[in-house]
C-alpha positions in Angstrom: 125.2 229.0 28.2 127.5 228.6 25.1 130.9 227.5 25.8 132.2 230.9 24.0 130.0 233.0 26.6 131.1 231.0 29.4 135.2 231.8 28.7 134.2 235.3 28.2 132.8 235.4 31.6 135.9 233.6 32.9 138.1 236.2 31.6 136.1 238.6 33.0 137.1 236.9 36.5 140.8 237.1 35.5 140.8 240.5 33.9 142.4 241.8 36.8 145.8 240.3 37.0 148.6 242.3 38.0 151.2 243.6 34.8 153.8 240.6 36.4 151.4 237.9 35.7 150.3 239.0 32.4 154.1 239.5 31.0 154.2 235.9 32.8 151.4 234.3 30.9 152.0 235.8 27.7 155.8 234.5 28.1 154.0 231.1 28.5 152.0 231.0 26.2 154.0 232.6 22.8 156.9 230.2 24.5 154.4 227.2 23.9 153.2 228.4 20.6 157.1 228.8 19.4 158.0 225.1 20.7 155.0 223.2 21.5 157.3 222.5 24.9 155.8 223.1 28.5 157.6 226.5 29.4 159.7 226.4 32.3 159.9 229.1 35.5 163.8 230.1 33.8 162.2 230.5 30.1 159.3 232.6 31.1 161.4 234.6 33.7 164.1 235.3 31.2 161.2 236.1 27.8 159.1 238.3 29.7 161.9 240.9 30.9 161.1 241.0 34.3 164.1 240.9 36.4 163.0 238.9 38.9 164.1 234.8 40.0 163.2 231.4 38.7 161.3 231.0 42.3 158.9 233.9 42.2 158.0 233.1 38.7 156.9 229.7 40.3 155.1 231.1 42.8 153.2 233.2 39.7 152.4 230.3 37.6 150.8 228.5 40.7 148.7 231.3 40.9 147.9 231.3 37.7 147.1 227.8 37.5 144.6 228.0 40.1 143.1 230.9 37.8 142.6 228.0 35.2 145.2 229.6 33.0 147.9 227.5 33.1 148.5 223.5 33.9 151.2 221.5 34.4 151.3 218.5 31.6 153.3 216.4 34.7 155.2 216.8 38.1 158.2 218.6 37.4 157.3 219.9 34.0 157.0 223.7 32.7 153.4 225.0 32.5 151.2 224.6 29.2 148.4 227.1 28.8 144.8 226.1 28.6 142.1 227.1 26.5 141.4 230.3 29.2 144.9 231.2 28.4 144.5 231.2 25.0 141.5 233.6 25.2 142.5 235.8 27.3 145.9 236.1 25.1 144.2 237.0 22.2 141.7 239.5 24.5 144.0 240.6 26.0 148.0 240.2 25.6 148.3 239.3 21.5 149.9 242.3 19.7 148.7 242.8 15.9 151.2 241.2 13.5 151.3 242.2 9.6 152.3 240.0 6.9 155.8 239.5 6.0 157.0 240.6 3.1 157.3 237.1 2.0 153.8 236.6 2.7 151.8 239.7 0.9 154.2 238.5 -1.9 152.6 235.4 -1.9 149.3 236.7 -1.6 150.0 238.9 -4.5 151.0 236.8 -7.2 147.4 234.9 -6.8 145.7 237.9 -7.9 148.4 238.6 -10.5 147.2 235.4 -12.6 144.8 236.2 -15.4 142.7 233.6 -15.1 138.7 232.8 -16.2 138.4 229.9 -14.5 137.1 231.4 -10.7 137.1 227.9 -9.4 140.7 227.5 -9.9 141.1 230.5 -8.2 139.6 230.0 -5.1 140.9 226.7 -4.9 144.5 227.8 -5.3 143.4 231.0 -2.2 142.7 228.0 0.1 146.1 226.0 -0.6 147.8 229.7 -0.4 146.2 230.4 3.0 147.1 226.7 3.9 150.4 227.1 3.2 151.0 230.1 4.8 149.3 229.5 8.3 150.1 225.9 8.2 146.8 224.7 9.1 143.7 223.5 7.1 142.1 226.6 4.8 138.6 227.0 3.5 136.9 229.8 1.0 132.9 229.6 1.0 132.3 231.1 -2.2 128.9 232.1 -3.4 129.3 231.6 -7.1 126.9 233.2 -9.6 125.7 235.4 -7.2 123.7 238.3 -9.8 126.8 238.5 -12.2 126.8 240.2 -15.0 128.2 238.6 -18.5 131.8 239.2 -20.2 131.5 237.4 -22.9 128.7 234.7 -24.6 129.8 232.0 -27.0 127.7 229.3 -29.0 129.4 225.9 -30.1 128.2 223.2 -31.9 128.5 219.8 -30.7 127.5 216.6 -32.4 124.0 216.2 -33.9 121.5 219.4 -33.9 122.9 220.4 -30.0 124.9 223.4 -29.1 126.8 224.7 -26.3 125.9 227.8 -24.4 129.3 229.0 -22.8 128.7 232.2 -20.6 131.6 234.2 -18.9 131.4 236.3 -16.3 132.8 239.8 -15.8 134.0 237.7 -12.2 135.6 235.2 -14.1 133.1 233.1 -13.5 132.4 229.8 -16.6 129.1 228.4 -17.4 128.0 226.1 -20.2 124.4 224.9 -20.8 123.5 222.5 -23.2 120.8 222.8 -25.9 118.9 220.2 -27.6 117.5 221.4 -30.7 115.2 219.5 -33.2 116.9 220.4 -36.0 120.8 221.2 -36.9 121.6 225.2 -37.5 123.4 226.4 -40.2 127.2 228.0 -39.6 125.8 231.5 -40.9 122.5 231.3 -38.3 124.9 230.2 -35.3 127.0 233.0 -36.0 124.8 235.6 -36.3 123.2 234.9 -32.8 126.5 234.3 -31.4 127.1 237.5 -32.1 124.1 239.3 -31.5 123.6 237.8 -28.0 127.9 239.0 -27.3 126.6 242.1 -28.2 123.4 242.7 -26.9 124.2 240.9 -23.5 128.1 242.2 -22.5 127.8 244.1 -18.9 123.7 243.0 -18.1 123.1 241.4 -15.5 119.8 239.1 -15.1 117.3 241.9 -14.0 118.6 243.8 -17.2 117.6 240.8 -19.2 114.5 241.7 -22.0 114.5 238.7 -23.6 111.1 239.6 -25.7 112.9 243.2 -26.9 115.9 241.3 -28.1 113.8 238.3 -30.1 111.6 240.9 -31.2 114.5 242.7 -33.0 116.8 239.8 -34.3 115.8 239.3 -37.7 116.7 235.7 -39.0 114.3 233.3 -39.7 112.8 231.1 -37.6 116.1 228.8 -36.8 117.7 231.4 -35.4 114.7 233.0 -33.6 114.5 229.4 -31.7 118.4 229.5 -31.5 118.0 232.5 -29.4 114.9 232.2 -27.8 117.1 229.0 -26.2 120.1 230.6 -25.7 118.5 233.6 -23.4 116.7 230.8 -21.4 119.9 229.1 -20.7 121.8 232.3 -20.0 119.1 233.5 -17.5 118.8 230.0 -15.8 122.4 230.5 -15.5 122.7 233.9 -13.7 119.8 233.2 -11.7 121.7 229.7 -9.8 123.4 230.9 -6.6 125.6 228.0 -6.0 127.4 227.7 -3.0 131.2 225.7 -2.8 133.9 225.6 -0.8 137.4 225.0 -0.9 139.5 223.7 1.1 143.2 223.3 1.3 145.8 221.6 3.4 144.0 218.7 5.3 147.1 217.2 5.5 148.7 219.9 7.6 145.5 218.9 10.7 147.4 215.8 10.4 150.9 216.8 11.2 149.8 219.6 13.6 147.3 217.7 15.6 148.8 214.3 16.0 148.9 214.6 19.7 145.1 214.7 19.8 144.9 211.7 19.3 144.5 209.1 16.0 140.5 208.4 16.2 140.1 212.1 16.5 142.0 213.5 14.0 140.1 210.6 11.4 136.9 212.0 13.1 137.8 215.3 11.6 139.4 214.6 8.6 136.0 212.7 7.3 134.4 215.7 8.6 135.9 218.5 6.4 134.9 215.8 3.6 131.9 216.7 3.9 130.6 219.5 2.2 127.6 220.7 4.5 130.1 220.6 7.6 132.5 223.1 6.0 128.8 225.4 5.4 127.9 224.9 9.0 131.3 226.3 10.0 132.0 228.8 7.6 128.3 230.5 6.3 127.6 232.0 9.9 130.1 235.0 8.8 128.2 235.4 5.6 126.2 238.5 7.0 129.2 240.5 6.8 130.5 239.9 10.2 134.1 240.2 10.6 137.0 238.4 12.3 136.0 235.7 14.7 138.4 233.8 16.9 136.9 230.5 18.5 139.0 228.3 20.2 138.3 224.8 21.5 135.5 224.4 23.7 134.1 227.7 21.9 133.4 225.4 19.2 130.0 224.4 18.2 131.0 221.7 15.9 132.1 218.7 18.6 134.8 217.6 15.9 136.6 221.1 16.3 136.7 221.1 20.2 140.4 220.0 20.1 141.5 223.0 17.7 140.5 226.9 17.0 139.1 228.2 14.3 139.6 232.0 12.7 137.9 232.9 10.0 136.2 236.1 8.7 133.8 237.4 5.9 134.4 239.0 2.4 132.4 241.2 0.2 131.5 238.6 -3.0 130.0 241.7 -5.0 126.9 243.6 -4.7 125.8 243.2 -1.1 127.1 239.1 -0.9 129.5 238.1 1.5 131.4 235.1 1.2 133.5 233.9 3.7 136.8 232.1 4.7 138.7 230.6 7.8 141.4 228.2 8.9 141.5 225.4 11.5 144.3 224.7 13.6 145.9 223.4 17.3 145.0 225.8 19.9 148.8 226.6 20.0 148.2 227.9 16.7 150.7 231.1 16.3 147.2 233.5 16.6 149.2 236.8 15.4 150.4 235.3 12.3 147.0 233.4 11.8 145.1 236.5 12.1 147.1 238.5 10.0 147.1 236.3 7.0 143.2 235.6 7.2 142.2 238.8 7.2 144.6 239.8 4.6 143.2 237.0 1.9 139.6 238.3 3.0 140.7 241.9 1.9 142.6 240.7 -1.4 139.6 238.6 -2.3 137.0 241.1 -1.5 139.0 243.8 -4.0 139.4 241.2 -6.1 135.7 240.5 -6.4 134.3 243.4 -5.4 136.7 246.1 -7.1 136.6 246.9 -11.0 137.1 244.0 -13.3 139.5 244.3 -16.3 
Protein backbone atom coordinates (compact mmCIF):
# COMPACT_ATOMS: atom_id res chain seq x y z
CA UNK A 1 0.00 0.00 0.00
CA UNK A 2 1.42 3.40 -1.02
CA UNK A 3 2.16 5.75 1.72
CA UNK A 4 -0.40 8.38 -0.08
CA UNK A 5 -3.22 5.57 0.15
CA UNK A 6 -2.47 4.66 3.54
CA UNK A 7 -2.99 8.65 5.01
CA UNK A 8 -6.04 8.69 2.96
CA UNK A 9 -7.32 5.82 4.82
CA UNK A 10 -6.16 7.46 8.07
CA UNK A 11 -8.14 10.39 7.48
CA UNK A 12 -10.87 8.49 6.65
CA UNK A 13 -10.53 7.19 10.57
CA UNK A 14 -10.48 10.81 11.68
CA UNK A 15 -13.02 12.35 9.38
CA UNK A 16 -15.30 12.38 12.09
CA UNK A 17 -14.02 14.86 14.56
CA UNK A 18 -16.27 17.11 16.24
CA UNK A 19 -16.34 21.15 14.74
CA UNK A 20 -14.20 21.95 18.32
CA UNK A 21 -11.35 19.80 17.39
CA UNK A 22 -11.17 20.78 13.93
CA UNK A 23 -11.21 24.77 14.73
CA UNK A 24 -8.49 23.24 17.27
CA UNK A 25 -6.31 21.53 14.76
CA UNK A 26 -6.50 23.97 12.09
CA UNK A 27 -5.51 26.77 14.93
CA UNK A 28 -2.46 24.43 15.30
CA UNK A 29 -1.58 23.84 12.42
CA UNK A 30 -1.83 27.61 10.39
CA UNK A 31 -0.24 28.75 14.05
CA UNK A 32 2.86 26.34 13.15
CA UNK A 33 2.92 27.28 9.53
CA UNK A 34 2.92 31.25 10.58
CA UNK A 35 5.92 30.64 13.23
CA UNK A 36 7.44 27.33 12.87
CA UNK A 37 6.82 27.39 16.88
CA UNK A 38 4.92 24.40 18.73
CA UNK A 39 1.45 26.12 19.37
CA UNK A 40 0.46 26.33 22.83
CA UNK A 41 -3.23 25.38 24.59
CA UNK A 42 -3.55 29.69 25.04
CA UNK A 43 -2.61 30.32 21.19
CA UNK A 44 -4.84 27.76 19.74
CA UNK A 45 -7.68 28.55 22.30
CA UNK A 46 -7.52 32.24 21.57
CA UNK A 47 -7.01 31.74 17.08
CA UNK A 48 -9.68 29.42 16.79
CA UNK A 49 -12.55 31.57 18.42
CA UNK A 50 -13.93 29.25 20.59
CA UNK A 51 -14.62 30.61 23.91
CA UNK A 52 -13.60 28.08 25.83
CA UNK A 53 -10.20 27.65 28.56
CA UNK A 54 -6.53 26.97 28.18
CA UNK A 55 -7.44 23.49 30.04
CA UNK A 56 -10.13 21.96 27.76
CA UNK A 57 -8.07 22.90 24.80
CA UNK A 58 -5.43 20.51 26.45
CA UNK A 59 -7.67 17.99 27.06
CA UNK A 60 -8.50 18.41 22.89
CA UNK A 61 -4.99 18.24 21.75
CA UNK A 62 -4.44 14.98 23.82
CA UNK A 63 -7.08 13.63 22.01
CA UNK A 64 -5.88 14.62 19.10
CA UNK A 65 -2.57 13.41 19.54
CA UNK A 66 -3.64 9.99 20.18
CA UNK A 67 -5.50 10.41 16.68
CA UNK A 68 -1.82 10.84 15.27
CA UNK A 69 -2.61 14.44 14.39
CA UNK A 70 -0.70 16.27 16.64
CA UNK A 71 2.72 15.62 18.89
CA UNK A 72 4.40 17.19 21.36
CA UNK A 73 8.14 18.15 20.12
CA UNK A 74 9.05 17.86 24.25
CA UNK A 75 7.39 17.79 27.86
CA UNK A 76 5.85 21.04 28.42
CA UNK A 77 5.91 22.32 24.81
CA UNK A 78 2.89 23.39 22.54
CA UNK A 79 1.79 20.70 19.91
CA UNK A 80 3.38 20.46 16.36
CA UNK A 81 1.21 18.86 13.69
CA UNK A 82 2.24 15.70 11.92
CA UNK A 83 2.15 14.69 8.47
CA UNK A 84 -1.81 13.29 9.25
CA UNK A 85 -2.42 16.85 10.19
CA UNK A 86 -1.19 18.29 7.35
CA UNK A 87 -3.46 16.13 5.10
CA UNK A 88 -6.30 16.25 6.57
CA UNK A 89 -5.78 20.23 6.66
CA UNK A 90 -5.54 20.50 3.23
CA UNK A 91 -8.68 17.72 2.90
CA UNK A 92 -10.27 19.10 4.92
CA UNK A 93 -9.84 22.54 6.94
CA UNK A 94 -7.56 24.74 4.19
CA UNK A 95 -9.71 27.58 2.72
CA UNK A 96 -8.78 28.62 -1.04
CA UNK A 97 -6.46 31.59 -1.05
CA UNK A 98 -5.93 33.86 -4.37
CA UNK A 99 -2.98 35.67 -5.21
CA UNK A 100 -2.21 38.99 -3.91
CA UNK A 101 -2.21 41.74 -5.85
CA UNK A 102 1.44 41.84 -5.50
CA UNK A 103 1.77 38.43 -6.64
CA UNK A 104 -0.44 38.32 -10.06
CA UNK A 105 1.61 41.49 -10.60
CA UNK A 106 4.51 39.56 -10.51
CA UNK A 107 3.30 36.87 -12.48
CA UNK A 108 2.25 39.40 -15.04
CA UNK A 109 5.20 41.19 -15.94
CA UNK A 110 6.88 37.69 -17.01
CA UNK A 111 4.48 37.28 -19.68
CA UNK A 112 4.72 41.09 -20.49
CA UNK A 113 8.46 40.58 -21.81
CA UNK A 114 8.73 40.05 -25.52
CA UNK A 115 11.14 37.70 -25.66
CA UNK A 116 12.34 34.75 -28.40
CA UNK A 117 14.43 33.11 -26.35
CA UNK A 118 11.63 30.40 -24.56
CA UNK A 119 14.37 29.02 -22.45
CA UNK A 120 14.92 32.29 -20.80
CA UNK A 121 11.49 32.26 -20.20
CA UNK A 122 10.83 29.32 -18.38
CA UNK A 123 13.87 29.70 -16.46
CA UNK A 124 12.94 33.11 -15.19
CA UNK A 125 8.88 31.21 -14.32
CA UNK A 126 10.81 28.89 -12.01
CA UNK A 127 12.88 31.70 -10.15
CA UNK A 128 9.39 33.78 -10.19
CA UNK A 129 7.51 30.83 -8.64
CA UNK A 130 10.62 30.43 -6.30
CA UNK A 131 10.46 33.60 -5.12
CA UNK A 132 7.02 33.83 -4.49
CA UNK A 133 6.42 30.44 -2.52
CA UNK A 134 9.76 30.54 -1.02
CA UNK A 135 10.62 27.03 -1.76
CA UNK A 136 12.44 25.28 -4.68
CA UNK A 137 10.48 25.72 -8.26
CA UNK A 138 10.54 23.53 -11.30
CA UNK A 139 8.92 23.91 -15.02
CA UNK A 140 9.16 20.49 -17.13
CA UNK A 141 8.91 21.94 -20.49
CA UNK A 142 8.43 19.88 -23.53
CA UNK A 143 10.24 22.07 -26.09
CA UNK A 144 9.69 21.55 -29.83
CA UNK A 145 6.81 19.80 -29.30
CA UNK A 146 5.00 19.96 -33.30
CA UNK A 147 5.72 23.77 -33.55
CA UNK A 148 5.11 25.60 -36.26
CA UNK A 149 7.84 28.21 -37.68
CA UNK A 150 7.89 32.26 -37.26
CA UNK A 151 10.51 33.02 -39.05
CA UNK A 152 13.70 31.04 -41.02
CA UNK A 153 17.04 32.71 -41.40
CA UNK A 154 20.33 31.45 -43.31
CA UNK A 155 23.88 32.81 -42.12
CA UNK A 156 27.05 32.14 -43.38
CA UNK A 157 29.78 31.20 -41.28
CA UNK A 158 33.44 30.65 -42.16
CA UNK A 159 34.38 28.43 -45.05
CA UNK A 160 31.42 26.92 -47.42
CA UNK A 161 29.07 26.24 -43.88
CA UNK A 162 25.89 28.08 -43.12
CA UNK A 163 23.62 28.43 -40.27
CA UNK A 164 20.08 27.30 -40.26
CA UNK A 165 18.35 29.62 -37.52
CA UNK A 166 14.57 28.55 -37.11
CA UNK A 167 12.04 30.44 -34.84
CA UNK A 168 9.17 29.29 -33.54
CA UNK A 169 5.66 30.91 -33.45
CA UNK A 170 6.35 29.67 -29.41
CA UNK A 171 9.30 31.58 -29.21
CA UNK A 172 11.14 28.74 -29.44
CA UNK A 173 15.26 29.09 -31.24
CA UNK A 174 16.96 26.46 -33.19
CA UNK A 175 20.15 26.64 -35.29
CA UNK A 176 21.53 23.66 -37.32
CA UNK A 177 24.63 23.69 -38.94
CA UNK A 178 25.41 22.90 -42.64
CA UNK A 179 28.44 21.61 -44.16
CA UNK A 180 28.46 22.33 -47.73
CA UNK A 181 31.20 21.25 -50.38
CA UNK A 182 31.29 24.29 -51.84
CA UNK A 183 30.81 28.23 -50.69
CA UNK A 184 27.30 29.94 -52.00
CA UNK A 185 27.16 32.99 -53.47
CA UNK A 186 25.42 36.22 -51.45
CA UNK A 187 22.64 36.31 -54.28
CA UNK A 188 21.93 32.26 -53.99
CA UNK A 189 21.80 32.50 -50.06
CA UNK A 190 19.45 35.17 -50.25
CA UNK A 191 17.13 33.92 -52.48
CA UNK A 192 16.50 30.66 -50.46
CA UNK A 193 16.52 32.63 -47.34
CA UNK A 194 13.80 34.11 -48.61
CA UNK A 195 11.96 31.62 -50.30
CA UNK A 196 12.07 29.08 -47.38
CA UNK A 197 10.69 32.58 -44.87
CA UNK A 198 8.11 32.52 -47.23
CA UNK A 199 7.13 29.26 -48.11
CA UNK A 200 7.53 27.90 -44.48
CA UNK A 201 5.97 30.85 -42.04
CA UNK A 202 2.83 29.11 -39.93
CA UNK A 203 3.65 25.06 -41.21
CA UNK A 204 4.18 22.90 -39.04
CA UNK A 205 6.24 19.51 -39.85
CA UNK A 206 3.30 17.41 -41.21
CA UNK A 207 2.64 20.45 -43.54
CA UNK A 208 6.17 20.10 -44.73
CA UNK A 209 6.43 19.13 -48.89
CA UNK A 210 9.79 19.37 -49.20
CA UNK A 211 9.74 17.71 -52.94
CA UNK A 212 6.83 20.54 -54.06
CA UNK A 213 8.93 23.31 -52.73
CA UNK A 214 12.50 22.04 -54.52
CA UNK A 215 10.57 21.26 -57.38
CA UNK A 216 9.46 24.96 -57.73
CA UNK A 217 12.63 26.93 -56.61
CA UNK A 218 14.31 27.78 -59.61
CA UNK A 219 18.13 28.53 -59.05
CA UNK A 220 20.64 26.50 -60.20
CA UNK A 221 21.91 23.71 -58.63
CA UNK A 222 23.79 25.58 -55.51
CA UNK A 223 20.76 26.74 -54.36
CA UNK A 224 18.68 23.62 -55.07
CA UNK A 225 21.42 21.75 -52.60
CA UNK A 226 21.14 24.97 -50.40
CA UNK A 227 17.63 24.17 -49.91
CA UNK A 228 17.33 20.66 -50.23
CA UNK A 229 19.75 21.07 -46.80
CA UNK A 230 18.06 23.66 -45.28
CA UNK A 231 14.46 21.68 -45.30
CA UNK A 232 16.34 18.66 -43.83
CA UNK A 233 17.60 20.61 -41.00
CA UNK A 234 14.37 22.41 -40.41
CA UNK A 235 12.32 19.13 -40.28
CA UNK A 236 15.05 17.33 -38.03
CA UNK A 237 14.39 20.32 -36.01
CA UNK A 238 10.58 20.27 -35.53
CA UNK A 239 10.58 16.70 -35.33
CA UNK A 240 13.11 16.66 -31.79
CA UNK A 241 10.81 16.64 -28.69
CA UNK A 242 13.26 17.69 -26.09
CA UNK A 243 12.47 17.57 -22.70
CA UNK A 244 14.23 20.33 -19.85
CA UNK A 245 13.53 21.50 -16.85
CA UNK A 246 14.08 24.41 -14.78
CA UNK A 247 14.54 24.82 -11.66
CA UNK A 248 14.79 27.81 -9.37
CA UNK A 249 15.55 28.56 -5.81
CA UNK A 250 17.64 25.58 -4.40
CA UNK A 251 18.89 27.84 -2.11
CA UNK A 252 15.54 28.51 -0.44
CA UNK A 253 15.47 24.14 0.56
CA UNK A 254 18.42 25.30 2.28
CA UNK A 255 17.11 28.01 4.53
CA UNK A 256 13.72 26.33 4.97
CA UNK A 257 14.82 22.87 5.71
CA UNK A 258 17.81 23.26 7.89
CA UNK A 259 16.18 21.49 10.79
CA UNK A 260 16.12 18.30 8.71
CA UNK A 261 19.05 17.86 9.10
CA UNK A 262 22.71 18.73 7.24
CA UNK A 263 23.29 15.15 5.37
CA UNK A 264 19.78 15.36 4.22
CA UNK A 265 19.36 18.46 2.95
CA UNK A 266 22.98 17.70 0.69
CA UNK A 267 21.17 14.36 -0.17
CA UNK A 268 18.60 16.52 -1.83
CA UNK A 269 20.30 19.24 -3.11
CA UNK A 270 22.59 16.71 -5.40
CA UNK A 271 19.34 15.28 -6.18
CA UNK A 272 17.51 18.17 -7.89
CA UNK A 273 21.00 18.26 -9.83
CA UNK A 274 20.11 15.75 -11.49
CA UNK A 275 18.12 16.10 -14.35
CA UNK A 276 16.27 12.60 -14.52
CA UNK A 277 15.20 13.10 -10.78
CA UNK A 278 13.34 16.42 -11.44
CA UNK A 279 11.51 14.03 -14.65
CA UNK A 280 10.68 11.39 -12.24
CA UNK A 281 8.96 13.88 -10.02
CA UNK A 282 7.51 16.19 -12.25
CA UNK A 283 6.39 14.10 -15.81
CA UNK A 284 3.77 11.92 -13.85
CA UNK A 285 1.33 15.18 -14.30
CA UNK A 286 2.09 15.26 -17.93
CA UNK A 287 -1.24 13.47 -18.86
CA UNK A 288 -3.05 16.47 -18.05
CA UNK A 289 -3.73 15.67 -14.46
CA UNK A 290 -4.26 18.56 -12.33
CA UNK A 291 -3.24 19.81 -8.85
CA UNK A 292 -1.57 17.20 -6.74
CA UNK A 293 -0.58 17.74 -3.12
CA UNK A 294 1.94 15.01 -1.63
CA UNK A 295 3.36 15.55 1.57
CA UNK A 296 6.12 13.64 3.27
CA UNK A 297 5.76 10.09 3.57
CA UNK A 298 3.32 10.46 0.40
CA UNK A 299 6.42 10.77 -1.44
CA UNK A 300 7.83 8.28 -3.78
CA UNK A 301 11.18 9.77 -4.18
CA UNK A 302 12.97 8.78 -0.57
CA UNK A 303 14.96 12.24 -0.85
CA UNK A 304 11.49 14.19 -0.65
CA UNK A 305 10.06 12.32 2.48
CA UNK A 306 11.09 15.21 4.82
CA UNK A 307 9.14 17.93 2.60
CA UNK A 308 5.72 18.22 0.30
CA UNK A 309 5.52 18.65 -3.03
CA UNK A 310 2.55 20.58 -5.11
CA UNK A 311 2.72 20.66 -8.49
CA UNK A 312 0.24 20.53 -11.37
CA UNK A 313 0.10 20.22 -15.30
CA UNK A 314 -0.10 22.79 -18.20
CA UNK A 315 -1.36 22.70 -21.66
CA UNK A 316 2.23 23.08 -23.84
CA UNK A 317 0.09 23.42 -27.19
CA UNK A 318 -1.75 20.98 -29.24
CA UNK A 319 -2.71 18.16 -26.93
CA UNK A 320 1.06 18.37 -24.81
CA UNK A 321 1.08 18.98 -21.29
CA UNK A 322 4.00 20.19 -19.52
CA UNK A 323 4.11 20.42 -16.07
CA UNK A 324 5.40 22.41 -12.98
CA UNK A 325 5.72 22.06 -9.02
CA UNK A 326 7.45 23.33 -5.97
CA UNK A 327 9.11 21.55 -3.02
CA UNK A 328 8.97 22.71 0.33
CA UNK A 329 8.83 21.91 4.55
CA UNK A 330 5.69 20.26 5.35
CA UNK A 331 4.86 23.55 7.16
CA UNK A 332 4.84 24.97 3.94
CA UNK A 333 2.03 27.93 3.99
CA UNK A 334 -0.33 25.27 1.55
CA UNK A 335 -3.03 28.14 0.69
CA UNK A 336 -0.51 30.43 -0.59
CA UNK A 337 1.52 27.51 -2.31
CA UNK A 338 -1.46 26.36 -4.07
CA UNK A 339 -2.56 29.47 -5.15
CA UNK A 340 0.57 30.57 -6.80
CA UNK A 341 1.13 27.08 -8.63
CA UNK A 342 -1.79 26.87 -10.13
CA UNK A 343 -1.82 30.38 -11.12
CA UNK A 344 1.80 30.09 -13.16
CA UNK A 345 0.22 26.79 -14.68
CA UNK A 346 -2.71 28.90 -16.01
CA UNK A 347 -0.48 31.94 -17.22
CA UNK A 348 1.85 29.50 -18.95
CA UNK A 349 -0.69 27.37 -20.48
CA UNK A 350 -2.42 30.78 -22.15
CA UNK A 351 0.82 31.78 -22.76
CA UNK A 352 1.63 28.69 -24.84
CA UNK A 353 -1.46 27.53 -25.64
CA UNK A 354 -3.38 30.90 -26.53
CA UNK A 355 -2.68 33.04 -29.87
CA UNK A 356 0.87 34.02 -30.49
CA UNK A 357 1.60 37.63 -31.67
Amino acid sequence: MSAKIEARNRIEMVREIDDRKKKILRAVVQGFILTGNPVGSKSAAKASGLRISPATVRNEMAVLEKLGLLEQPYTSAGRVPTDLAYRYYVDMLMEQQKPSGRDAEAVEKLFAVKTREVEGFFREASLILSNLTHATAMVFAPLGTADKVRHIDLVRMNGPGVMVIIITDRGQVGRRLLGLANPVEDDTLDRVCDYLDRSLSGVGLDAIDAKALIERFRFGKAGVDLLSGALEAVREYLGTVEERVYVGGTANIVREMDSAGTEWVQLLLESMEKQYFILDLLKDLVSGERLTVRIGEENRLRELRKCSFVGTSYPAGRGLFGSLGVVGPTCMDYARTIGMVELMADSLGQRLWGPVD
